[in-house]
PDB file of N, H, CA, C and O in Angstrom:
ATOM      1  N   UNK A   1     123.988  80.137  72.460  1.00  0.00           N
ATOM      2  CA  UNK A   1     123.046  79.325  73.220  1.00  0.00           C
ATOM      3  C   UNK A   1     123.191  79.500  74.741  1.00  0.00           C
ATOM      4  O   UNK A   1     122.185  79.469  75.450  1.00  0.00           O
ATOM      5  N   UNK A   2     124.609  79.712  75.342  1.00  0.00           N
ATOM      6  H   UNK A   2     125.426  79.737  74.766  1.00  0.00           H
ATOM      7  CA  UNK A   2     124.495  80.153  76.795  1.00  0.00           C
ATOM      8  C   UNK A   2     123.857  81.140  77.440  1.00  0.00           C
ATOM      9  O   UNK A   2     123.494  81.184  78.616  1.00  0.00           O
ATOM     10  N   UNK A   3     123.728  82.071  76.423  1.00  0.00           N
ATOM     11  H   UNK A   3     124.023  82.035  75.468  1.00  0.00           H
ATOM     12  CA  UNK A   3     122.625  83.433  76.828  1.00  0.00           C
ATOM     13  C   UNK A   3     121.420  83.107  76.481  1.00  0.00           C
ATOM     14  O   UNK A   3     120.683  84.089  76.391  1.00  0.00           O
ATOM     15  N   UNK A   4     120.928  82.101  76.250  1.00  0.00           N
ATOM     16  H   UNK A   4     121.527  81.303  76.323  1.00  0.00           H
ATOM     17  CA  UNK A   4     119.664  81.863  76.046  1.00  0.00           C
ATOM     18  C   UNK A   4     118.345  81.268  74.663  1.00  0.00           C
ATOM     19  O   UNK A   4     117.223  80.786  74.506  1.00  0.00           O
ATOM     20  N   UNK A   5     119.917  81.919  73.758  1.00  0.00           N
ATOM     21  H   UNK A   5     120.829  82.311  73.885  1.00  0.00           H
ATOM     22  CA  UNK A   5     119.473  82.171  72.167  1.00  0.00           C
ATOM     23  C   UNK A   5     119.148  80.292  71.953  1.00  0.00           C
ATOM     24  O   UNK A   5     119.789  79.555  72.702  1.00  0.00           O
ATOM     25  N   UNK A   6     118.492  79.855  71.274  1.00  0.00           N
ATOM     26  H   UNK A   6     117.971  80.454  70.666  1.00  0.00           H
ATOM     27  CA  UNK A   6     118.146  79.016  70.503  1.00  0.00           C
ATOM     28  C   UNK A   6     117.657  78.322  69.512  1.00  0.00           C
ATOM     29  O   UNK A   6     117.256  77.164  69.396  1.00  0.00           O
ATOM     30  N   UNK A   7     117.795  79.549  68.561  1.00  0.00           N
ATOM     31  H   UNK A   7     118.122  80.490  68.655  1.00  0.00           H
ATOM     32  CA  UNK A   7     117.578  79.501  67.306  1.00  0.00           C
ATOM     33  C   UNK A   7     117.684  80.593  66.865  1.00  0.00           C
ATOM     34  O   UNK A   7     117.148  81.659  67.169  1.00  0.00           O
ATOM     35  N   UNK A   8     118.845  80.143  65.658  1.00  0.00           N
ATOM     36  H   UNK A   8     119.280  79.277  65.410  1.00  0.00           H
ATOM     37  CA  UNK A   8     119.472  81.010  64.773  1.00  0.00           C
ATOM     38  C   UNK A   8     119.164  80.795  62.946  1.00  0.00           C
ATOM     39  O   UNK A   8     119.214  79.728  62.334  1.00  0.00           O
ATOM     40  N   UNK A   9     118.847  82.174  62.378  1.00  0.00           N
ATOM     41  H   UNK A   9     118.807  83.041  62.875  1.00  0.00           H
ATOM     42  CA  UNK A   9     118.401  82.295  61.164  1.00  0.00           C
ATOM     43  C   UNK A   9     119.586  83.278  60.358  1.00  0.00           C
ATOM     44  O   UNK A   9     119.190  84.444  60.361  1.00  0.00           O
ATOM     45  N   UNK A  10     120.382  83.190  59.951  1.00  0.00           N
ATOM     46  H   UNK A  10     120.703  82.243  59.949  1.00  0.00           H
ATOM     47  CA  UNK A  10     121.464  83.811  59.476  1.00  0.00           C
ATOM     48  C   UNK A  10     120.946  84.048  58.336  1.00  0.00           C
ATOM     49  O   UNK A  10     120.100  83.323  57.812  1.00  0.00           O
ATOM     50  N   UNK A  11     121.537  85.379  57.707  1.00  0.00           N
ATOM     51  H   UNK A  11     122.225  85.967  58.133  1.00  0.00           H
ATOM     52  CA  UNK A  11     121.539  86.310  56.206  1.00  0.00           C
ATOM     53  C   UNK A  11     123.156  86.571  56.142  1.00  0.00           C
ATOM     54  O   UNK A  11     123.881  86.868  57.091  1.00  0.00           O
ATOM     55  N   UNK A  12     123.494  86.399  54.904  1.00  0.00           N
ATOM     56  H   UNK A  12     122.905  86.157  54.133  1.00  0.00           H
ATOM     57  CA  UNK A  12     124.889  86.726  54.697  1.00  0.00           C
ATOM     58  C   UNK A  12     124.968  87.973  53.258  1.00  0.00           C
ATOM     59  O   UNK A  12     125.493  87.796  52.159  1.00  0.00           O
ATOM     60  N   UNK A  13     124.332  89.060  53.714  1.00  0.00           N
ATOM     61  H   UNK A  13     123.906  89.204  54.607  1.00  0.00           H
ATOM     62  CA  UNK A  13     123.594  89.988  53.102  1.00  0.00           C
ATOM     63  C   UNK A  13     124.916  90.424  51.687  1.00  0.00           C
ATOM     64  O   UNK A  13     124.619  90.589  50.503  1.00  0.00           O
ATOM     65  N   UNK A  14     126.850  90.558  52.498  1.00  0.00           N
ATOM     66  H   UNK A  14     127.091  90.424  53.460  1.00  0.00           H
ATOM     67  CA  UNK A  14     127.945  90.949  52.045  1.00  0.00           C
ATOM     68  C   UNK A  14     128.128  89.731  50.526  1.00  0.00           C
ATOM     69  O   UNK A  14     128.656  90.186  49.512  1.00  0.00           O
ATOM     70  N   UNK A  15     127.701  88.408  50.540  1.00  0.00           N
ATOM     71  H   UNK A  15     127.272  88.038  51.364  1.00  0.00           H
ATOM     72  CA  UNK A  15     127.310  87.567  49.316  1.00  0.00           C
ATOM     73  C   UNK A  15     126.374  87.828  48.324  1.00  0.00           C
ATOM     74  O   UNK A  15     125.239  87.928  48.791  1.00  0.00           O
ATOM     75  N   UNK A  16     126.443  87.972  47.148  1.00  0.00           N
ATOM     76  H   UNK A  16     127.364  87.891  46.769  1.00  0.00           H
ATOM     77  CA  UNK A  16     124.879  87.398  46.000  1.00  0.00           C
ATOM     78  C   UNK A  16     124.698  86.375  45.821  1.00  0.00           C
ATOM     79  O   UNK A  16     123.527  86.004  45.740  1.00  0.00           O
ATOM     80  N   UNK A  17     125.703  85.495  45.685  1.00  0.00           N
ATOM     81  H   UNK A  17     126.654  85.796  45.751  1.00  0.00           H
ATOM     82  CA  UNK A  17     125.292  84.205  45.724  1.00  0.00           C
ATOM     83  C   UNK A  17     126.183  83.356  46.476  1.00  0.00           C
ATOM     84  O   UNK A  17     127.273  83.754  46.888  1.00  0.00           O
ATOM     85  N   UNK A  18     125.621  81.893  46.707  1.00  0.00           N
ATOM     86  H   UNK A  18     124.736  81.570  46.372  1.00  0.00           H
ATOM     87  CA  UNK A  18     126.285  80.804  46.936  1.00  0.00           C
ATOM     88  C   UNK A  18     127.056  80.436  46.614  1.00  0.00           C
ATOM     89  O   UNK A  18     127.031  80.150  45.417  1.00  0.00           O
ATOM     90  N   UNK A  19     128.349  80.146  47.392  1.00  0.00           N
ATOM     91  H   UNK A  19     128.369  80.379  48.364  1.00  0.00           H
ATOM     92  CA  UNK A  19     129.412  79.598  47.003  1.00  0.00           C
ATOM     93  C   UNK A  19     129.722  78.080  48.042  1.00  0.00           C
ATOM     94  O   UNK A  19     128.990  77.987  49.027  1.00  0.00           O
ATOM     95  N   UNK A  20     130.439  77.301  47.891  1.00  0.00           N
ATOM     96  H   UNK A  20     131.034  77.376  47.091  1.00  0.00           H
ATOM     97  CA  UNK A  20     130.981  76.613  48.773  1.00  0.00           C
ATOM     98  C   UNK A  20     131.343  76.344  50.094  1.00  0.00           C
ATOM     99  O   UNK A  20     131.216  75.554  51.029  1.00  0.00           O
ATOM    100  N   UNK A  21     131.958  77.592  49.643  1.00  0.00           N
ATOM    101  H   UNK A  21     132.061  78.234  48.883  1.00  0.00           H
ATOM    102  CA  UNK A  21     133.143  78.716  51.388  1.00  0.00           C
ATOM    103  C   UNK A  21     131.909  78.934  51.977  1.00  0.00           C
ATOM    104  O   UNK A  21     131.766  78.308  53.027  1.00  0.00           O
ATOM    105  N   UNK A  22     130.927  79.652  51.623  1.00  0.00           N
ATOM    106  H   UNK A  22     131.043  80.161  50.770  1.00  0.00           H
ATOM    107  CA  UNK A  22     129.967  79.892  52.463  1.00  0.00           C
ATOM    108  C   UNK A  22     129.018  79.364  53.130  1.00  0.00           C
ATOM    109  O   UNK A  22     128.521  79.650  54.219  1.00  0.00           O
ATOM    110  N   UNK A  23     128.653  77.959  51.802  1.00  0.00           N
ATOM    111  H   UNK A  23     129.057  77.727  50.917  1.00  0.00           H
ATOM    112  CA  UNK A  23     127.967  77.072  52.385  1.00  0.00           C
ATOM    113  C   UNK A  23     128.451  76.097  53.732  1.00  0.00           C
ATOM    114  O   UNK A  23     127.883  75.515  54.656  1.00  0.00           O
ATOM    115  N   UNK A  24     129.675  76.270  53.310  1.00  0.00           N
ATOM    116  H   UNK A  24     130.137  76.743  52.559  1.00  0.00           H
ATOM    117  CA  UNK A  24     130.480  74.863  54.292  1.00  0.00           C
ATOM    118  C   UNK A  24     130.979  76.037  55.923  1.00  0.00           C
ATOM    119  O   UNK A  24     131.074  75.792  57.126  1.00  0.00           O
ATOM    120  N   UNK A  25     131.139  77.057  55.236  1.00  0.00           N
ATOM    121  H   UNK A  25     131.061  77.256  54.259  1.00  0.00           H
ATOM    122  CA  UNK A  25     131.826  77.775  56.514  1.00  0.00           C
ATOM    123  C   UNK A  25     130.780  78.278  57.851  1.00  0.00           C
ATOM    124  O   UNK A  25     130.842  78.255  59.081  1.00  0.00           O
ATOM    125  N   UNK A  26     129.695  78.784  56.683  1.00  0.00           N
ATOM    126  H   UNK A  26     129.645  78.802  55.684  1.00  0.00           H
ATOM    127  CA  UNK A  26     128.550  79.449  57.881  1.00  0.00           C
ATOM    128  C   UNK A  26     127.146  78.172  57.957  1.00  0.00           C
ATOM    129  O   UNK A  26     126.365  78.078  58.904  1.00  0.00           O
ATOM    130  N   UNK A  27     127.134  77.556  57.070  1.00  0.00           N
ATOM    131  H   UNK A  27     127.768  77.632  56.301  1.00  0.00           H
ATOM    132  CA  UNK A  27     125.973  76.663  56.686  1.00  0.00           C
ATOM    133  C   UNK A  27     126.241  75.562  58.089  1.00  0.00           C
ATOM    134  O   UNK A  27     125.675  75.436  59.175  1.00  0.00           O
ATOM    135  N   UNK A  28     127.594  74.764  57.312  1.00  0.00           N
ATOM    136  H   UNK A  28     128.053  74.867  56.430  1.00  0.00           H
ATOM    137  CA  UNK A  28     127.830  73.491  58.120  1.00  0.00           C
ATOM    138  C   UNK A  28     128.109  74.017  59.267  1.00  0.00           C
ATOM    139  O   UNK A  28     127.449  74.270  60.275  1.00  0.00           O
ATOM    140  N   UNK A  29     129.538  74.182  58.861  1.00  0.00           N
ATOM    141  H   UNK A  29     130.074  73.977  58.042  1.00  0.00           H
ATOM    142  CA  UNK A  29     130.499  74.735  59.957  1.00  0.00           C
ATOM    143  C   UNK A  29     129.472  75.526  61.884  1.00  0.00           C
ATOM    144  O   UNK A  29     129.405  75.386  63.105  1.00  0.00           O
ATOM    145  N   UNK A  30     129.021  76.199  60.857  1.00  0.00           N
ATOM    146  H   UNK A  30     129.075  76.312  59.865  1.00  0.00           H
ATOM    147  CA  UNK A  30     128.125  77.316  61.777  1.00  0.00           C
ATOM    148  C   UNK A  30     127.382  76.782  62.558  1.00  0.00           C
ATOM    149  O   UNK A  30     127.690  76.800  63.750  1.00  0.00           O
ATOM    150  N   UNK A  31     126.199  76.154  62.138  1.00  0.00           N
ATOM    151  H   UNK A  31     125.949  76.139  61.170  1.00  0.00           H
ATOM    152  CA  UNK A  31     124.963  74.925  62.584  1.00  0.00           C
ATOM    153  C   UNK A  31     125.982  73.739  63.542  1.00  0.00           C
ATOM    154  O   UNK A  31     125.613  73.300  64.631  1.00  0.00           O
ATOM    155  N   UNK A  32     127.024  73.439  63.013  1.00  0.00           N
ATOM    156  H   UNK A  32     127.324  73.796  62.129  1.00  0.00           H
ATOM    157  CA  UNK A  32     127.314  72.698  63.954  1.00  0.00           C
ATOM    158  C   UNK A  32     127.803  72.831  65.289  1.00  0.00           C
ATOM    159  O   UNK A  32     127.663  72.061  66.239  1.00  0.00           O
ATOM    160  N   UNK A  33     128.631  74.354  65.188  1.00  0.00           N
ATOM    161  H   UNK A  33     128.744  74.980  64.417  1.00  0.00           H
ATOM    162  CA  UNK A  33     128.866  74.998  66.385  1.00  0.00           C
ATOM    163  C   UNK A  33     128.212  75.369  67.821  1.00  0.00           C
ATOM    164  O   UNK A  33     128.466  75.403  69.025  1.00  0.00           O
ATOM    165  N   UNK A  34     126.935  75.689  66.622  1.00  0.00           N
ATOM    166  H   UNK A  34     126.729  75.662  65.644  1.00  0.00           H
ATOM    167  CA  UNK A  34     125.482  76.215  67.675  1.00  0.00           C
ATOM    168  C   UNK A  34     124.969  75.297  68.431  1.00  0.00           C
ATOM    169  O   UNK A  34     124.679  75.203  69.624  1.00  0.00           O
ATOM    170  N   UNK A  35     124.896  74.474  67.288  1.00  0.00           N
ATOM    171  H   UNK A  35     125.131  74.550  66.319  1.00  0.00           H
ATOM    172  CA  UNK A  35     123.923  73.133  67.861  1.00  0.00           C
ATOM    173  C   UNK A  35     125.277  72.083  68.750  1.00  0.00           C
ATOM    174  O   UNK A  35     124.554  71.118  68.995  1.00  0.00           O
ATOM    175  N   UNK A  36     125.911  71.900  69.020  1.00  0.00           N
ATOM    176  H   UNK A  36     126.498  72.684  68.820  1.00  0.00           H
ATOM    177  CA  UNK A  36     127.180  71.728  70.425  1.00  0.00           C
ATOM    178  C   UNK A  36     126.897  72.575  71.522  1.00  0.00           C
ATOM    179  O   UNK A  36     126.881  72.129  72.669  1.00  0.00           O
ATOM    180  N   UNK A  37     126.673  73.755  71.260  1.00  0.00           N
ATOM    181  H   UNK A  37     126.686  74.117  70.328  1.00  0.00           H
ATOM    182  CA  UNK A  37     127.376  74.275  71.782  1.00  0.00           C
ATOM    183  C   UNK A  37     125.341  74.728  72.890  1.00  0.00           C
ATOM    184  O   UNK A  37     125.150  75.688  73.637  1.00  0.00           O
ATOM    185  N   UNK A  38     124.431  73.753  72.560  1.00  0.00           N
ATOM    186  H   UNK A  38     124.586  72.973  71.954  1.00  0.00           H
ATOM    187  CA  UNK A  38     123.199  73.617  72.774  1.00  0.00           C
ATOM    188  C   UNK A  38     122.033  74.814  72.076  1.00  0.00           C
ATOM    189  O   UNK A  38     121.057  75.141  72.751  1.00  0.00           O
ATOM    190  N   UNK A  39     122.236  75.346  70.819  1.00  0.00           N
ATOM    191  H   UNK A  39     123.029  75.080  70.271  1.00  0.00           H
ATOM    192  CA  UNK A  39     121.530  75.879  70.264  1.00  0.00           C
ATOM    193  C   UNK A  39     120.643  74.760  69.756  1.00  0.00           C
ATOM    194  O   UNK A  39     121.191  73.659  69.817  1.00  0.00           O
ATOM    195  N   UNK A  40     119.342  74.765  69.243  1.00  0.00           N
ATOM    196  H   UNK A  40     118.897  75.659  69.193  1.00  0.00           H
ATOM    197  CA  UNK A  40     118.494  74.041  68.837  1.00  0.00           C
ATOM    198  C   UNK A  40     118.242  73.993  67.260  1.00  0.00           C
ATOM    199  O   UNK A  40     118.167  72.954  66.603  1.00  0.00           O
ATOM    200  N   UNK A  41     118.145  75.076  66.847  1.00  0.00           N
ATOM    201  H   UNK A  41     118.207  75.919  67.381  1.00  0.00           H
ATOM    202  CA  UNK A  41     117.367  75.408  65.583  1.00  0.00           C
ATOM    203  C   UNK A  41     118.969  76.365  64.749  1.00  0.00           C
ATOM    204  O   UNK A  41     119.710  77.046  65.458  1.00  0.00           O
ATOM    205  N   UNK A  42     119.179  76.221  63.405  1.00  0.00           N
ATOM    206  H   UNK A  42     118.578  75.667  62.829  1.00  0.00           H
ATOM    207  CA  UNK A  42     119.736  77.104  62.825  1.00  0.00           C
ATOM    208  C   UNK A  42     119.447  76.565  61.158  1.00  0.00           C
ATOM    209  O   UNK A  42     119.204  75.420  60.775  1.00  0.00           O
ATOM    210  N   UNK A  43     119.543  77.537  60.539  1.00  0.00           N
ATOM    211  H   UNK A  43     119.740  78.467  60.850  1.00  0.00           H
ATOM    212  CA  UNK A  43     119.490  78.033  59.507  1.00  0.00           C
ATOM    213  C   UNK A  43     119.677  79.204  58.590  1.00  0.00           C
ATOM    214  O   UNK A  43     119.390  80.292  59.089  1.00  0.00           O
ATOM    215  N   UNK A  44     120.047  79.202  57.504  1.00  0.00           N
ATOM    216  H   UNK A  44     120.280  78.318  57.099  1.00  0.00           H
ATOM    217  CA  UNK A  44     120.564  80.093  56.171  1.00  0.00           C
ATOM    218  C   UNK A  44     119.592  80.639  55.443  1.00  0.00           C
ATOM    219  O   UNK A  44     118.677  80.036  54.883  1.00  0.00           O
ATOM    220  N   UNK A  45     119.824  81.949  55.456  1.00  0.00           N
ATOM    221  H   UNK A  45     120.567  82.439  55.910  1.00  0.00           H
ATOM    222  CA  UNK A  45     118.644  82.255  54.080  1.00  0.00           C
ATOM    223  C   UNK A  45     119.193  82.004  52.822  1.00  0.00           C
ATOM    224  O   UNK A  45     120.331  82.466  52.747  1.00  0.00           O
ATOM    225  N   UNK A  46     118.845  81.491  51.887  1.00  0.00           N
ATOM    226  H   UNK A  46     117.921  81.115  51.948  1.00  0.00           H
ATOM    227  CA  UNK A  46     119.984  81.314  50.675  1.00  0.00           C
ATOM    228  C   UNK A  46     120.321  82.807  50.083  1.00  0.00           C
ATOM    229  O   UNK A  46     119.531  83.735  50.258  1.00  0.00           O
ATOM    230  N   UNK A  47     121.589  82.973  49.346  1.00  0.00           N
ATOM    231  H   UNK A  47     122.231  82.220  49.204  1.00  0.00           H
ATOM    232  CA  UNK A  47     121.330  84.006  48.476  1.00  0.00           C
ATOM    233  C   UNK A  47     120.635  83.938  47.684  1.00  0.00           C
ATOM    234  O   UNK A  47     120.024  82.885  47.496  1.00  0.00           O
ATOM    235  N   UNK A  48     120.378  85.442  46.607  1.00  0.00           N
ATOM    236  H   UNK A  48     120.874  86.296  46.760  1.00  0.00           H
ATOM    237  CA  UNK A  48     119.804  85.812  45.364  1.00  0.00           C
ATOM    238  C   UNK A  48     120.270  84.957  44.506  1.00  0.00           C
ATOM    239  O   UNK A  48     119.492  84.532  43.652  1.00  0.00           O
ATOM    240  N   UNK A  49     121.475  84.557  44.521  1.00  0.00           N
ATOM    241  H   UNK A  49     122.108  84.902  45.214  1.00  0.00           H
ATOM    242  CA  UNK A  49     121.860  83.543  43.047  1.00  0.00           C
ATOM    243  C   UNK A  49     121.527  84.305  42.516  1.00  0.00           C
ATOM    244  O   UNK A  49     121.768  85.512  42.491  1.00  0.00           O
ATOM    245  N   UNK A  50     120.347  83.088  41.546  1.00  0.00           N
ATOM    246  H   UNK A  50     120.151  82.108  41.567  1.00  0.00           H
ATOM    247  CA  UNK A  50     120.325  83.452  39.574  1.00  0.00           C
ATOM    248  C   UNK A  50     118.909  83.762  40.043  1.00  0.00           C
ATOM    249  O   UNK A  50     118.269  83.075  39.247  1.00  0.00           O
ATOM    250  N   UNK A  51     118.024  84.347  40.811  1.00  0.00           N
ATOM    251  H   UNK A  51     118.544  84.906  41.458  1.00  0.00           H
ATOM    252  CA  UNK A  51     116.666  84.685  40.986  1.00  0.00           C
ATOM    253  C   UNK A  51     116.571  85.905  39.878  1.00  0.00           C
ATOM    254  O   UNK A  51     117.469  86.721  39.670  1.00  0.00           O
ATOM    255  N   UNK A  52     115.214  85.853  39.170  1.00  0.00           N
ATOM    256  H   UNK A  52     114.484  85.190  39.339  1.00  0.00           H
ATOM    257  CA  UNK A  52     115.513  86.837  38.363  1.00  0.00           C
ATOM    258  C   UNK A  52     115.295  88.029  38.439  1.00  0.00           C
ATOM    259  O   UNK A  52     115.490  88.629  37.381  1.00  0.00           O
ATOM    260  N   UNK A  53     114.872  88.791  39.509  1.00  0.00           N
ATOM    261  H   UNK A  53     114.714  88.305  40.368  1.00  0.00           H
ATOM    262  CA  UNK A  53     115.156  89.861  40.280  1.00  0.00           C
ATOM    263  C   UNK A  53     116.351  90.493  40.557  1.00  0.00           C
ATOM    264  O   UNK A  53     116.596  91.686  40.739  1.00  0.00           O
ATOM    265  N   UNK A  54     117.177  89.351  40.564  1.00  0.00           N
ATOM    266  H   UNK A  54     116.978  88.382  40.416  1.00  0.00           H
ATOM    267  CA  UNK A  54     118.895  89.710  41.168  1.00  0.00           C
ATOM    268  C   UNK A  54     119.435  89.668  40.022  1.00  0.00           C
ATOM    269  O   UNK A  54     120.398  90.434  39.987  1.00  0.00           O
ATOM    270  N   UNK A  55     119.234  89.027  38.883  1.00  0.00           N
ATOM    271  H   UNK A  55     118.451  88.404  38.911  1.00  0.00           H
ATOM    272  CA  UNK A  55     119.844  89.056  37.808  1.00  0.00           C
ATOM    273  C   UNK A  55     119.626  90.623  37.029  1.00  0.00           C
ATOM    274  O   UNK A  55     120.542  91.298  36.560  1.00  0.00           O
ATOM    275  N   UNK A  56     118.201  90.974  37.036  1.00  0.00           N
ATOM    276  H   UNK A  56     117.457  90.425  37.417  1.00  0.00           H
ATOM    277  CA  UNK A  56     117.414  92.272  36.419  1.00  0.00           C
ATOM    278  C   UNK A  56     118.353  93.386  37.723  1.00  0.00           C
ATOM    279  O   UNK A  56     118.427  94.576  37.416  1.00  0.00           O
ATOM    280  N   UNK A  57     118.689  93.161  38.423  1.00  0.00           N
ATOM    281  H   UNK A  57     118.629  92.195  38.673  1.00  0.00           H
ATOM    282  CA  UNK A  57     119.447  94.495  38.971  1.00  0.00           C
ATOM    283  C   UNK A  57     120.674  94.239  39.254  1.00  0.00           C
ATOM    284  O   UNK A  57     121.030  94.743  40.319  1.00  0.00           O
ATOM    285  N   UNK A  58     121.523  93.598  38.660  1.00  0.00           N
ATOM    286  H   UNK A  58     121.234  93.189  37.795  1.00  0.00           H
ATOM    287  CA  UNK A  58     122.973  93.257  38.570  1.00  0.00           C
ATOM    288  C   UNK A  58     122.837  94.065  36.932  1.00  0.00           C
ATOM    289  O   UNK A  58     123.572  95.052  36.895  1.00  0.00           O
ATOM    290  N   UNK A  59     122.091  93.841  35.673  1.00  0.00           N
ATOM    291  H   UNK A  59     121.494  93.039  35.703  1.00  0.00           H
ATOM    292  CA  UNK A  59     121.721  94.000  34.390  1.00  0.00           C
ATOM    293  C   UNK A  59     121.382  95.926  34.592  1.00  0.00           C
ATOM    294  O   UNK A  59     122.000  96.685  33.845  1.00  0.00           O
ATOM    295  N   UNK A  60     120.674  96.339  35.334  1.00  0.00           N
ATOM    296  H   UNK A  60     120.172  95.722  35.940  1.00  0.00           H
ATOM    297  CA  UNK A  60     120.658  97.814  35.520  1.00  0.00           C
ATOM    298  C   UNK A  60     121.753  97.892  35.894  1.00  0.00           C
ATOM    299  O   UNK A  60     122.496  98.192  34.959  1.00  0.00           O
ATOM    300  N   UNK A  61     122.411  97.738  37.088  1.00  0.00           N
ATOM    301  H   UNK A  61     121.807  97.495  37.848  1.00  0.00           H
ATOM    302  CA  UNK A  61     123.376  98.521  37.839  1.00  0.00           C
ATOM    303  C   UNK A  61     124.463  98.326  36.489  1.00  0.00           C
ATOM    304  O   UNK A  61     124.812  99.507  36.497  1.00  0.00           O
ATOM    305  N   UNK A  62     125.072  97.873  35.611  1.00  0.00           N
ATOM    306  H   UNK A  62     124.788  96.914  35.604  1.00  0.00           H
ATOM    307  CA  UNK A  62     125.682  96.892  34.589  1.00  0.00           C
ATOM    308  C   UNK A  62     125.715  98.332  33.865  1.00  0.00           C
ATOM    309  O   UNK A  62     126.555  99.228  33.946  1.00  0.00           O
ATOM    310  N   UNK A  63     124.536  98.249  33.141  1.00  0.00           N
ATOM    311  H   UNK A  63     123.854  97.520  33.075  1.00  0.00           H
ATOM    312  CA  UNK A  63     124.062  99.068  32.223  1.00  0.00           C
ATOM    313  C   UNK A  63     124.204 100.571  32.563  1.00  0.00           C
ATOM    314  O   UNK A  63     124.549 101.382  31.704  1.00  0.00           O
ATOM    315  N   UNK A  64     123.912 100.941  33.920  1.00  0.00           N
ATOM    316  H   UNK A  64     123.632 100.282  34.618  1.00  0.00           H
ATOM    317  CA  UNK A  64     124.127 102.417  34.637  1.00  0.00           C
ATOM    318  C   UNK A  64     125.239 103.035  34.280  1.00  0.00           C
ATOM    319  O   UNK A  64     125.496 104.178  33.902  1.00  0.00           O
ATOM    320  N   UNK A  65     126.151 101.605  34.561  1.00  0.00           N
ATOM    321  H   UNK A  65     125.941 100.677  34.868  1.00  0.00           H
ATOM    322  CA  UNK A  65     127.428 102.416  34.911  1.00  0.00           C
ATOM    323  C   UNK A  65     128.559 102.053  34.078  1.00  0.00           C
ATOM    324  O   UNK A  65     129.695 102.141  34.543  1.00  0.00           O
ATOM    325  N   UNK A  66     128.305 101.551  32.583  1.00  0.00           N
ATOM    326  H   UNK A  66     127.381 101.480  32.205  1.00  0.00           H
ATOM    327  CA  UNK A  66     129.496 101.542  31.709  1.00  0.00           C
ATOM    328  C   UNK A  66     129.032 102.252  30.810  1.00  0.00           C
ATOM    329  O   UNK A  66     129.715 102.523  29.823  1.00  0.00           O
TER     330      UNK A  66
END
């Protein structure tokens, strides 16, 4: 936020899904930092989870390779 930024939209691309750690570490944790620290706006894209897109290519890649 000192350089100007004021709103932040985070992807945590290295996750598939939601966990806790992530929610609490980059979700809470994160948003609260920004927004102190005078960022305005933040937010998470959720992961893929159980979307069934992510499930159908966890199920290929699965299948590829045993």
């Amino acid at each position: 936020p000192k350089e100007g930024v004021k709103n932040v939209l985070t992807i945590c691309p290295g996750f598939s899904s939601d966990c806790v750690e992530t929610l609490e570490e980059i979700l809470i944790q994160g948003k609260e930092s920004f927004i102190s620290a005078g960022g305005e706006n933040f937010d998470m894209v959720p992961c893929l989870n159980d979307n069934d897109d992510h499930i159908l290519l966890l199920k290929s890649l699965i299948e590829r390779n045993i």
